[in-house]
C-alpha positions in Angstrom: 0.0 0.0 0.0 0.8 3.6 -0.2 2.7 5.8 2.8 -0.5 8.1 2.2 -3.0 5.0 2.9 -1.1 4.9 6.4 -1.3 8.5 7.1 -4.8 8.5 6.1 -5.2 5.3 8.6 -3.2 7.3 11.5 -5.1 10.2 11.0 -8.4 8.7 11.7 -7.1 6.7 14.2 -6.1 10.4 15.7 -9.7 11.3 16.1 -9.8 9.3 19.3 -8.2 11.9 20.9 -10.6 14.0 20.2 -13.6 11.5 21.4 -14.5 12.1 25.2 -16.2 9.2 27.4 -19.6 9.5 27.3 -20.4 8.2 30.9 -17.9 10.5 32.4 -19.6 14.1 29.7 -22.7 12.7 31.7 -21.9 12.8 34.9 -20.8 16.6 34.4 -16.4 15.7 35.0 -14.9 18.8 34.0 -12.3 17.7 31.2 -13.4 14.0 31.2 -10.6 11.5 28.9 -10.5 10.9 25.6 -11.2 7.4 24.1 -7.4 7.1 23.5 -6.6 8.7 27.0 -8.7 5.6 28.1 -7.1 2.8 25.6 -3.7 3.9 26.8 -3.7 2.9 30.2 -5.3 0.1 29.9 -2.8 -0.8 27.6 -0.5 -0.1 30.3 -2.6 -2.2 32.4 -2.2 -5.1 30.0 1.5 -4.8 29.4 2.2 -5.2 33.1 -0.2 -7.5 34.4 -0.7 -10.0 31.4 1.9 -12.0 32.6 0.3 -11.9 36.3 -3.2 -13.2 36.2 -4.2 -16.0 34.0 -1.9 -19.0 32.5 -0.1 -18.2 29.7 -1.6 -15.4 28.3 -0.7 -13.9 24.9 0.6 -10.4 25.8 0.7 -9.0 22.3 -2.8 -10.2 21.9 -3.9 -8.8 25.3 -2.2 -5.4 24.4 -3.3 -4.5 20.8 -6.7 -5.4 22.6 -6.3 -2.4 24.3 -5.1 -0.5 22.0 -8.2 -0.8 19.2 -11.1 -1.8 21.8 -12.5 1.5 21.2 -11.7 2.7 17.7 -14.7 1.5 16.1 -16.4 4.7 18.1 -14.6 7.3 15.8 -17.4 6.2 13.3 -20.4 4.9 16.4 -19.6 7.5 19.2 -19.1 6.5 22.7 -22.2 4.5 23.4 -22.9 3.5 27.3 -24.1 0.2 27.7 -23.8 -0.4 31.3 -25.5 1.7 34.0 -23.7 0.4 37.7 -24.4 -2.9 37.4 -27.1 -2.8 34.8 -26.0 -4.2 31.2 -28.4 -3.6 28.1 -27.3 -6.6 26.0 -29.2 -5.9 23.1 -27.8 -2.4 23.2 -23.9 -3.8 23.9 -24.6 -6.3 20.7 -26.1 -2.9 18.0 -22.7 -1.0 20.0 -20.1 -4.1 19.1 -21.9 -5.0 15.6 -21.8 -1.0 14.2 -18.2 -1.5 16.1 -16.9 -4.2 14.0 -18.1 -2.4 11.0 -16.2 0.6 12.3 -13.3 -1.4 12.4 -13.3 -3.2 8.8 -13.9 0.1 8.0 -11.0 1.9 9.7 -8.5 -0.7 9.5 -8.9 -2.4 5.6 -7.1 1.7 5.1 -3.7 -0.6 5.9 -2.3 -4.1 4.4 -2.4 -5.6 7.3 -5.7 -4.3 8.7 -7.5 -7.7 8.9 -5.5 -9.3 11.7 -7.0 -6.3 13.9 -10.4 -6.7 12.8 -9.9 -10.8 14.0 -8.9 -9.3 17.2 -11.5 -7.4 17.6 -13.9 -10.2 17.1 -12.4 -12.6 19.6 -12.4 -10.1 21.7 -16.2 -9.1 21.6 -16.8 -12.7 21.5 -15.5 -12.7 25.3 -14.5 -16.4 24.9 -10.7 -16.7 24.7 -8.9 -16.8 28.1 -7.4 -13.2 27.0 -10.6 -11.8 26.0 -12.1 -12.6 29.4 -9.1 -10.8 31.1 -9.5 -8.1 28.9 -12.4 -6.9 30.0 -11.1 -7.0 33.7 -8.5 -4.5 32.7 -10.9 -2.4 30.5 -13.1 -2.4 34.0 -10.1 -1.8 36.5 -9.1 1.2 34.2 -12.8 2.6 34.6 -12.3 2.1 38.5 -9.4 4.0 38.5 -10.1 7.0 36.6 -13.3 6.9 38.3 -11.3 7.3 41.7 -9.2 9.9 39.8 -12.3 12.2 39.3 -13.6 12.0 42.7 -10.2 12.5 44.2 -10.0 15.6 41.9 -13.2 17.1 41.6 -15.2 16.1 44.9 -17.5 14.1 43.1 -19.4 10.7 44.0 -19.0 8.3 41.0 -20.6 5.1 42.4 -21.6 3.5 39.3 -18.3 3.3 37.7 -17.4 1.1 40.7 -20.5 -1.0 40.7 -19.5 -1.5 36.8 -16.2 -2.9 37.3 -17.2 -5.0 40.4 -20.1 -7.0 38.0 -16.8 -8.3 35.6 -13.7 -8.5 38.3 -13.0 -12.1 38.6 -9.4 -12.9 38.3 -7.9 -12.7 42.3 -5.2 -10.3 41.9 -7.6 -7.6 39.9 -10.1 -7.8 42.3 -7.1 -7.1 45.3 -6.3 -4.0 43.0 -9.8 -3.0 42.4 -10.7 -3.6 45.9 -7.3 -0.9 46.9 -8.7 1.3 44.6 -12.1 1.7 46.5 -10.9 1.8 49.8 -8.8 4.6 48.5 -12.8 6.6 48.3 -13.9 8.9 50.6 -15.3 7.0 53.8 -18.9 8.2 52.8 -18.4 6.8 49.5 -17.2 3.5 50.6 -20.6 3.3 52.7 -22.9 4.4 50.0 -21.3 1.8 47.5 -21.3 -0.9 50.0 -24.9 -0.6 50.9 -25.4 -0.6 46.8 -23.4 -4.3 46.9 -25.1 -5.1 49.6 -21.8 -5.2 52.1 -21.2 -3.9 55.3 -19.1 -1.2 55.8 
């Protein structure tokens, strides 16, 4: 292919920086991340903890997961799909189908473009041991930034915590995500407890 196919490809790819996080525009964050802002730590995420959880894991895999999760909203828009611990399903499967047309779309731009899309697909498919620790570290990321936000901005963001809690199952991510809350304001902590159903 040509160089200008790539720049074209990097370009759009580019717009993600662009593309804020719906969830957090709703809740009124002042300056909430960017799509990429999001993909890039939880690439970070993956590139140190692949090799902790699970057995075996592909860590290439596990990281370009990361990395093109969310490029299919350049062309969809940052859809929510979970509410706390309330998933729409047939809202997550319109999201991931205009996704993965998103994605042909985006990626058949370079010559190589259709081991991404594949990728993708496993990793919507959430069958493969690395897709189903990928969306643990797409969750813990949430938690996190969450956590950031309230730390900066003195504001409660319970469901972003009752969102990750509903996929944490692999023991060492539920340690970290379990840090990660305790790190809340007490009054927090109690509010999101009484949510899970936990005592303080």
């Amino acid at each position: 292919m040509r160089a200008a196919d790539y720049l074209d490809f990097l370009k759009t790819v580019g717009k993600s920086k662009r593309l804020l996080r719906s969830g957090f525009v709703r809740e009124q964050v002042v300056n909430p991340e960017s799509v990429a802002e999001h993909s890039f730590r939880t690439g970070v995420i993956a590139m140190v903890f692949s090799d902790k959880v699970g057995n075996n894991l592909n860590k290439d895999k596990l990281i370009k997961m990361a990395l093109i999760h969310d490029i299919g909203e350049i062309i969809t828009g940052d859809v929510v799909v979970q509410r706390g611990e309330i998933i729409d399903l047939a809202l997550r499967d319109s999201k991931e189908e205009q996704e993965r047309i998103g994605i042909k779309e985006i990626f058949d731009q370079i010559q190589e473009g259709e081991i991404y899309a594949e990728i993708f697909e496993e990793m919507i498919a959430r069958k493969s041991p690395e897709a189903k620790i990928f969306w643990q570290f797409d969750k813990l990321e949430l938690a996190l930034t969450a956590l950031e936000y309230e730390e900066e901005q003195n504001k409660q963001l319970d469901e972003f915590f009752l969102d990750a809690n509903t996929h944490m199952k692999e023991p060492l991510l539920k340690v970290i995500l379990s840090q990660i809350i305790k790190s809340r304001k007490k009054e927090y902590r109690a509010s999101l407890a009484k949510k899970l159903g936990e005592k303080v």
